[in-house]
C-alpha positions as CSV (number, residue, x, y, z in Angstrom):
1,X,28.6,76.3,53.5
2,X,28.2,75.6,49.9
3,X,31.8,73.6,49.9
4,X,30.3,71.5,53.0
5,X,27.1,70.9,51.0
6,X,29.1,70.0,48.2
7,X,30.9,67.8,49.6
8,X,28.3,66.2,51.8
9,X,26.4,65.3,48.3
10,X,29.5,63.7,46.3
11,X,30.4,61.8,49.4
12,X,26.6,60.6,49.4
13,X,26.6,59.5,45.6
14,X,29.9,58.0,46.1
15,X,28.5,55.9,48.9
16,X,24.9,55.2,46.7
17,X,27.2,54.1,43.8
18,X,28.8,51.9,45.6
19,X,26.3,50.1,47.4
20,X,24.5,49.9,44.2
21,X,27.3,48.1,42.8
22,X,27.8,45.8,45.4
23,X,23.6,44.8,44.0
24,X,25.3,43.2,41.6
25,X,25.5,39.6,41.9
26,X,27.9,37.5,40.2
27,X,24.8,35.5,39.1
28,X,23.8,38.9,37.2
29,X,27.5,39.0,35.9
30,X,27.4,36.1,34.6
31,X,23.8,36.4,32.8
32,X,25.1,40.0,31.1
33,X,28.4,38.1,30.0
34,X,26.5,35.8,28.4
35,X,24.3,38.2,26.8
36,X,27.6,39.9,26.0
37,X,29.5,37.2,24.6
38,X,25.7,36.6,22.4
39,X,26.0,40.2,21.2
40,X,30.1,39.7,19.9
41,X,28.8,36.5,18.3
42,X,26.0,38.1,16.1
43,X,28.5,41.3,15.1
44,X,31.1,38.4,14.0
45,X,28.4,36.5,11.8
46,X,27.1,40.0,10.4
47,X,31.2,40.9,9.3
48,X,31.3,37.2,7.8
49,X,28.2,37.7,6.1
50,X,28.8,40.9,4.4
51,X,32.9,40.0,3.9
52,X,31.6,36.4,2.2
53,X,28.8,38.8,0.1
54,X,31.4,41.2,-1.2
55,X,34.1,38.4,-1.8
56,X,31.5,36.8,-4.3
57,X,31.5,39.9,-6.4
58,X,33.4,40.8,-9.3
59,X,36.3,41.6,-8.3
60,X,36.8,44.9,-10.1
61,X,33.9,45.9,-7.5
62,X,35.2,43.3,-5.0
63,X,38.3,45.2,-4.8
64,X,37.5,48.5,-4.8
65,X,34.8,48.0,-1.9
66,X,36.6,49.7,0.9
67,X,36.4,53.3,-0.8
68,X,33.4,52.9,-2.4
69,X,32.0,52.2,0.9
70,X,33.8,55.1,2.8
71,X,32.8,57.3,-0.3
72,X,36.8,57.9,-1.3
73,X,35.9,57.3,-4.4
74,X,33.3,58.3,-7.4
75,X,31.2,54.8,-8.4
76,X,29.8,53.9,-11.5
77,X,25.8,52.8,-11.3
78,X,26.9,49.2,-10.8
79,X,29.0,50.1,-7.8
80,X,26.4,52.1,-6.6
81,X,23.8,49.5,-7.1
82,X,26.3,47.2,-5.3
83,X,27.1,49.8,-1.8
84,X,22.9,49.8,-1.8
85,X,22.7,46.2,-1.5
86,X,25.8,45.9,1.1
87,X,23.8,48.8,3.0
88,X,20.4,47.2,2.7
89,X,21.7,44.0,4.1
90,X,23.0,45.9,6.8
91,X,20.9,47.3,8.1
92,X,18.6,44.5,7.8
93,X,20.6,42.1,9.7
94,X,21.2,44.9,12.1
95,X,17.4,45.8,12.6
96,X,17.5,41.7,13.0
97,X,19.9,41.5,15.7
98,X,18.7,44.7,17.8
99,X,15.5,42.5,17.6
100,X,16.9,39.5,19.1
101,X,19.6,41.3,21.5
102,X,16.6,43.0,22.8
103,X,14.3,39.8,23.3
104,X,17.6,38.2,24.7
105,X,18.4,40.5,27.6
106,X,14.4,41.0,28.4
107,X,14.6,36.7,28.5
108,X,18.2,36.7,30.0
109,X,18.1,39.2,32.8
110,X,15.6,41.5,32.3
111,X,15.6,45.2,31.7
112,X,16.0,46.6,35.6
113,X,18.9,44.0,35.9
114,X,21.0,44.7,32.9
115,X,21.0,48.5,33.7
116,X,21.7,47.7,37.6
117,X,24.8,45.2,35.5
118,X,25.2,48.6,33.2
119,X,25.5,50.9,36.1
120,X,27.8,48.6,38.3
121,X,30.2,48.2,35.5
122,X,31.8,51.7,36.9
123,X,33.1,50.3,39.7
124,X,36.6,48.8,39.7
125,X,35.7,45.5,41.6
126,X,32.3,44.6,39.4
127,X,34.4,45.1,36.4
128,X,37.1,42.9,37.9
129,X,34.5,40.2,38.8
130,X,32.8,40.3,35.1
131,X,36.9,40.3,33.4
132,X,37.2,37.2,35.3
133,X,33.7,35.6,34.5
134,X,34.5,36.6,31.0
135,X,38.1,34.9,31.1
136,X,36.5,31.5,32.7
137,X,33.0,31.3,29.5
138,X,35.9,32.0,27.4
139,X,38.4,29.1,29.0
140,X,35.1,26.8,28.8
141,X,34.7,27.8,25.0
142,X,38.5,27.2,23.8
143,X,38.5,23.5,26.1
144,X,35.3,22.5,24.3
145,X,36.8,23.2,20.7
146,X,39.7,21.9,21.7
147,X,37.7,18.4,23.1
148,X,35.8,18.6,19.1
149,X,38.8,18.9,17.6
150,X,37.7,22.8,16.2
């Protein structure tokens, strides 16, 4: 009885998941990709931000950032003043972009929509149709740089 039950009730979320998957339009895809690609774009500018910071510094600091940053190493109070500022700016252009990734997905697709994406992004065939919506933004990207000579 229990096995039957059991069985009954995986087949039933099996079936629920997968309708709910199929919800997702490629319309939807394409809006989370977007959002997506956003989200890659303003993690890129943070690393170029803090990699052009550090580069600017001495470079007896400048070069040993790496273990003062993962704590490998004991820091004077300059390199400690030094990790404080590379963490402040951090987390403020973190706290700035969870800001704006927010706003963007409310604007973009809307809260119910990118957890329905979320959701349907466990199933094989949604994650097939966003790979190749992904593939063709990112075709449209390299032939526009290519056209600007970038």
């Amino acid at each position: 009885m229990k096995k039957t039950l059991f069985a009954a009730l995986f087949v039933g979320v099996l079936s629920f998941s997968h309708a709910f998957a199929q919800d997702v339009t490629n319309d939807d895809l394409y809006k989370y990709a977007i959002v997506e690609q956003t989200k890659s774009m303003f993690q890129e500018e943070l690393s170029a931000q803090i990699t052009d910071y550090v580069e600017k510094q001495d470079p007896a600091i400048k070069n040993r950032y790496n273990a003062l940053a993962g704590g490998e190493t004991p820091a004077n109070d300059a390199e400690k003043k030094f990790i404080a500022q590379v963490n402040s700016m951090k987390s403020e252009r973190s706290s700035e972009f969870t800001d704006a990734y927010r706003t963007l997905i409310k604007r973009v697709l809307g809260a119910d929509t990118y957890k329905k994406v979320q959701a349907g992004m466990k199933d094989g065939a949604v994650k097939q149709r966003y790979a190749a919506i992904v593939q063709g933004i990112q075709s449209a990207k390299d032939d526009a740089s290519a056209s600007s000579g970038k």
